[in-house]
C-alpha positions in Angstrom: 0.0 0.0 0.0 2.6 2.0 0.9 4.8 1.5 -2.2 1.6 2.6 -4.1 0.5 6.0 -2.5 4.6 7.1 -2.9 4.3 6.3 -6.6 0.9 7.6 -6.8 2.8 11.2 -5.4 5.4 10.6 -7.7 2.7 10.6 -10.4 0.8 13.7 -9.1 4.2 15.6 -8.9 5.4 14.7 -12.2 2.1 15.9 -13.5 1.6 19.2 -11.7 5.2 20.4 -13.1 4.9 19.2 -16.9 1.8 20.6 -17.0 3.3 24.2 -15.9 6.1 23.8 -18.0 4.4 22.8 -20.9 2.0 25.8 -20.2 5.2 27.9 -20.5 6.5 26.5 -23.6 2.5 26.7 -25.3 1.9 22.8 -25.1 -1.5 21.6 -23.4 -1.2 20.8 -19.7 -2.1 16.9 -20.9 1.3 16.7 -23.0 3.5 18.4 -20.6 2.3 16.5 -17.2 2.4 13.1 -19.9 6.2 14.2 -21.2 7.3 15.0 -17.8 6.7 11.0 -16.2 8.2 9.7 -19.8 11.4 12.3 -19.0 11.2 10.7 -15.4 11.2 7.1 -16.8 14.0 7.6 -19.1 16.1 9.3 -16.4 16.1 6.8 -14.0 14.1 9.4 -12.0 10.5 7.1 -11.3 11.7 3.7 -10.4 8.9 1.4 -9.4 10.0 1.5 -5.6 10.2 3.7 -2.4 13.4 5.5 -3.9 11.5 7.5 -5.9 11.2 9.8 -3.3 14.8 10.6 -2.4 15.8 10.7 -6.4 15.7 13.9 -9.4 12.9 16.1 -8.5 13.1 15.4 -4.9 16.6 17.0 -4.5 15.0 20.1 -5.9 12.2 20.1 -3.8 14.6 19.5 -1.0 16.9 22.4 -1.9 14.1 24.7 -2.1 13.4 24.0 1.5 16.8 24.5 2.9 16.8 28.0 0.5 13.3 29.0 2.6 14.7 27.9 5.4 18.0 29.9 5.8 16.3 33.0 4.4 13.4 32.7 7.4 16.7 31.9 9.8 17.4 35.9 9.5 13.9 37.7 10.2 13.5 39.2 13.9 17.1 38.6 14.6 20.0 41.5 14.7 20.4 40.6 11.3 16.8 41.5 10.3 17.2 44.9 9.0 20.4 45.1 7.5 20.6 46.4 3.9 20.6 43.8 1.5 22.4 43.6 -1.5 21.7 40.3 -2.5 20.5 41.4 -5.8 24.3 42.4 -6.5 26.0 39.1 -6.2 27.5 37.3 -9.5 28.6 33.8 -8.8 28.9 34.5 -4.9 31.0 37.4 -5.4 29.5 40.8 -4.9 31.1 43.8 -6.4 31.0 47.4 -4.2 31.8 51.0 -5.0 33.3 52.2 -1.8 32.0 56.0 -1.9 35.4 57.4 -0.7 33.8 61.0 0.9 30.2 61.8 1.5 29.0 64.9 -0.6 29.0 68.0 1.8 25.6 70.0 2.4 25.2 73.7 1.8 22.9 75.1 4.1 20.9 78.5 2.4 24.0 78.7 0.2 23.6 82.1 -1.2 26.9 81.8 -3.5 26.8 80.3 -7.5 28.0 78.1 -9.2 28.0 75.5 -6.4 31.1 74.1 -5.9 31.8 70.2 -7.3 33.1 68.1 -5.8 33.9 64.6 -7.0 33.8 61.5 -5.1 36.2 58.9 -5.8 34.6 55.5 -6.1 36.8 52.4 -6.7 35.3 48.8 -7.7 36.1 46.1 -4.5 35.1 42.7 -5.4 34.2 40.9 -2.1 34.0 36.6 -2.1 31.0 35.6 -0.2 32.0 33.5 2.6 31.5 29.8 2.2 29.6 27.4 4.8 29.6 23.4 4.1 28.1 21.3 6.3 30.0 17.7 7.2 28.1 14.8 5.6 25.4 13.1 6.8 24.5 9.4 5.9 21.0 8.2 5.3 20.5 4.7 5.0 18.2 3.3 2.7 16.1 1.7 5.1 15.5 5.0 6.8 14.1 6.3 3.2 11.7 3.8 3.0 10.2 3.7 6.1 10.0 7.7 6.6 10.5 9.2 3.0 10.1 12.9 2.7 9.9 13.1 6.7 13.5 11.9 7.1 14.4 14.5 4.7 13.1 17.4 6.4 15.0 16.3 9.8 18.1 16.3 8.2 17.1 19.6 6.2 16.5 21.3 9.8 19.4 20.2 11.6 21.9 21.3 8.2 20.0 24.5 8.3 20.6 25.1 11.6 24.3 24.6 11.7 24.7 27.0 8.9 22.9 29.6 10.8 25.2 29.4 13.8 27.6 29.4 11.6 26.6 32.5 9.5 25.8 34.3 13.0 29.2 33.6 14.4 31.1 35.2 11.3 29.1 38.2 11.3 29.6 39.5 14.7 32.9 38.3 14.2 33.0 40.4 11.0 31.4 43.4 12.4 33.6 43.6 15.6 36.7 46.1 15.0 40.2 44.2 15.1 41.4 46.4 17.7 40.9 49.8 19.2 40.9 53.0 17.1 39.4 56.3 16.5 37.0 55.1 14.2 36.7 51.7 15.7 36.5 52.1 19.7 36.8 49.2 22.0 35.6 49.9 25.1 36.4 48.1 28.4 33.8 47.4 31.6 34.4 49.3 34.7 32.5 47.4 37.2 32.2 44.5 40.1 34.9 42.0 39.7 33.4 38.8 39.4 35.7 37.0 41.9 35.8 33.1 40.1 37.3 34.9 36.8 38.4 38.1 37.2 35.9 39.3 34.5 34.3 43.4 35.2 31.0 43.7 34.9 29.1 45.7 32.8 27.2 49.1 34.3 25.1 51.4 33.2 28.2 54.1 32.6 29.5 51.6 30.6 26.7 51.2 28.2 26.2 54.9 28.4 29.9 55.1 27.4 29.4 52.9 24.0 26.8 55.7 23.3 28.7 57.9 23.6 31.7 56.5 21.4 29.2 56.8 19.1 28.2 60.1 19.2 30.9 61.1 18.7 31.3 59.2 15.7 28.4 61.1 14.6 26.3 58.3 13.8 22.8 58.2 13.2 20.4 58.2 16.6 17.6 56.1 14.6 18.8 52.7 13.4 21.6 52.1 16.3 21.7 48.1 17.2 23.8 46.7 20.5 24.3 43.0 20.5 25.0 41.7 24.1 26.6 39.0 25.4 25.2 36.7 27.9 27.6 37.6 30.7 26.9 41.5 29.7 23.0 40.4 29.5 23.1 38.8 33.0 24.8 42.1 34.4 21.9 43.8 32.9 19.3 41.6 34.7 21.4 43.0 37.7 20.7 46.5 37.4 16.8 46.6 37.9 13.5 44.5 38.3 12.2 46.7 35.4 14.5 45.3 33.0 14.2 42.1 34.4 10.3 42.5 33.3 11.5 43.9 30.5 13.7 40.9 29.9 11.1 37.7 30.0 8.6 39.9 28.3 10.7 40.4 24.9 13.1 37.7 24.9 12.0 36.4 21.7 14.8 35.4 18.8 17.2 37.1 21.0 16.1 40.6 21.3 15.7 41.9 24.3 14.8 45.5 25.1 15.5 49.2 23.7 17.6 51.0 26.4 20.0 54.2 25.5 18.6 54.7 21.9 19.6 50.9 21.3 17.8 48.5 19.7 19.0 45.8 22.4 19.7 41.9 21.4 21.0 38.7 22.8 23.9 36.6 21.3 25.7 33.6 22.6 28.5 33.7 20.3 30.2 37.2 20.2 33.9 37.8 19.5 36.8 37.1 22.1 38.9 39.8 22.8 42.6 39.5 24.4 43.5 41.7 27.6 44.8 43.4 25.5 42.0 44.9 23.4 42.8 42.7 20.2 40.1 41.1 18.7 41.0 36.6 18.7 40.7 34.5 15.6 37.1 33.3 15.1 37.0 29.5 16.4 39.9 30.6 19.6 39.4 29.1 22.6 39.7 31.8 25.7 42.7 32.2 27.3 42.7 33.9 31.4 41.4 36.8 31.2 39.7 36.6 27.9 35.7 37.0 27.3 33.3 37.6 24.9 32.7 41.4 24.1 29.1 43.0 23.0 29.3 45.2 20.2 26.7 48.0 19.1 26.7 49.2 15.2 24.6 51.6 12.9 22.6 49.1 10.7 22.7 51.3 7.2 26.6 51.3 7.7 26.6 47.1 7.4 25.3 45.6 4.9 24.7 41.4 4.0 24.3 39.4 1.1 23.2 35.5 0.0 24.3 33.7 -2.8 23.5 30.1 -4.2 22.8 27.1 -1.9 23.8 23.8 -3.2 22.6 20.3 -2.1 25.2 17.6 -2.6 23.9 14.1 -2.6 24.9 10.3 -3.4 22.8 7.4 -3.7 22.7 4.5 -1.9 23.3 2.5 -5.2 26.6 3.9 -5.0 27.5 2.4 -1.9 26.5 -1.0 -1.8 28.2 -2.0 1.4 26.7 -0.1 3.7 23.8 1.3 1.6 23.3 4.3 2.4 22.7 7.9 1.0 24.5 10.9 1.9 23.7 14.1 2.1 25.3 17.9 2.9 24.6 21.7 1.7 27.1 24.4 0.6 25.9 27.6 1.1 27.2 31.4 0.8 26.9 34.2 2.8 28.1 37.8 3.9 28.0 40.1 6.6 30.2 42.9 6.8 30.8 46.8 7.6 30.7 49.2 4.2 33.0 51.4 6.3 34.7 51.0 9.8 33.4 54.1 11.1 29.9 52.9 12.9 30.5 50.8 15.5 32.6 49.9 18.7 33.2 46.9 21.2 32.6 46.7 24.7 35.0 44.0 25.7 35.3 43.1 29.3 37.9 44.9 31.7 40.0 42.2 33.9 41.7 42.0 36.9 43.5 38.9 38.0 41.9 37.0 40.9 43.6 36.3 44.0 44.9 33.3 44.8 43.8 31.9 48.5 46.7 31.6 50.7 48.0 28.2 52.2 
């Protein structure tokens, strides 16, 4: 029975797309959905078994879900928001004009000709960063008992690695390499959390990172702080109100608006050394090392998504253990236009005691 409602699918499938594409091409709905199962035939694509499901059109239907997916992974998160440029990428590079100097603004100039002045723009091709997921097998068996289901576990769990994944390099992206006019790291000020040294974050401190950017001149409307958890818990430290605050909009990781921030949660920022230097994304943390929040301008950052790929071999292939296996590639960007519109709050440190005797 069940070996006849998955061809029966099959059938209906097969049907519903040669009938659209012969629509497209001016052929009757009857000749399309008919050339379409004798296309499938020929291909190998409709065996008479279960493995119909997991073979041709099913690996489209499968990309498609990991494509809707991923772009869904983005909406009401820090990255929601962000300029996109996807509609500039060419084979998962993306090609920017870096605007060298903002046009100046005369105010009730009174003086002709207006002066020009040119802008120098210069072409910067930027490679898309690549995320591949490690292989996972699916044996046969599996596919025939569960089908599409199967599918759509293995689907979620991919597409939730590569989100992690893209989140990580972003902050890590977006965070300044070290400390500089136009890229201020910050340090905390307060309590010394005795077990590791670490200063906690206060309120001067967060009013400090608004200020850094004042000064910057940045924009009031469209300023975004991503926290840390430590810097999150110090929060939930300060007040009950925020507390409240806290459970009531703790939803995809945003929490709050405080300071003219748009206030968000992330368990993966960037380590920074004692130093003030920013660690390689992946380091482990050394004494005295923590992860830092980071605030930025969202017009100033901007993100883009190229092509998603399925990779996939059959169990035919592997008649040992018979299985299929299965893994994405997919590309992604997140990155500052200019290094002028955010700064770090990394954690200040001193060295905790140790007991005597």
């Amino acid at each position: 029975m069940k070996k006849i409602i998955v061809i029966a699918m099959a059938l209906m499938l097969n049907c519903v797309s040669g009938a659209f594409l012969g629509a497209t091409v001016g052929l009757e709905p009857v000749i399309g959905a008919v050339g379409m199962n004798l296309v499938a035939v020929a291909a190998g694509f409709m065996p008479m078994e279960t493995s119909i499901l997991r073979a041709g059109v099913y690996r489209e239907i499968w990309t498609g879900e990991m494509v809707k997916r991923l772009r869904g992974g983005l909406e009401g998160t820090w990255l929601e928001g962000i300029p996109d440029m996807s509609s500039l990428v060419e084979n998962d590079v993306i090609h920017l004009v870096d605007v060298g100097v903002d046009p100046d603004v005369l105010i009730n100039n009174t003086t002709y000709p207006i002066p020009l002045q040119a802008l120098s723009d210069s072409d910067i091709p930027v490679q898309l960063d690549k995320f591949q997921t490690k292989v996972t097998p699916v044996t046969d068996d599996e596919l025939h008992a569960l089908s599409y289901d199967k599918m759509s576990r293995v689907i979620e769990s991919h597409g939730n690695s590569i989100d992690d994944a893209k989140f990580a390099k972003a902050a890590h992206s977006i965070c300044a390499a070290s400390n500089t006019a136009t890229t201020p790291v910050l340090s905390t000020t307060g309590d010394v959390v005795a077990e590791t040294g670490r200063k906690k974050m206060t309120r001067q401190d967060l009013i400090n990172l608004k200020a850094a950017l004042d000064k910057l001149k940045v924009p009031a409307n469209g300023r975004r702080l991503v926290l840390s958890p430590d810097h999150v818990n110090d929060m939930l430290g300060w007040s009950e109100a925020f507390q409240n605050q806290y459970g009531l909009n703790n939803a995809n990781g945003k929490v709050a608006r405080l300071y003219g921030f748009d206030i968000f949660e992330f368990a993966n920022n960037p380590l920074y050394t004692t130093a003030g230097a920013k660690k390689a994304m992946g380091a482990t943390a050394s004494a005295g090392e923590f992860q830092c929040s980071f605030a930025f301008y969202t017009q100033r950052i901007f993100k883009a998504t190229g092509t998603t790929k399925m990779y996939y071999s059959h169990a035919e292939t592997d008649p040992e253990y018979q299985r299929n296996k299965v893994n994405f590639r997919h590309y992604f960007i997140a990155m500052p236009k200019k290094s002028d519109a955010a700064a770090v709050l990394m954690n200040g440190y001193t060295a905790p005691t140790v007991p005597e005797g």
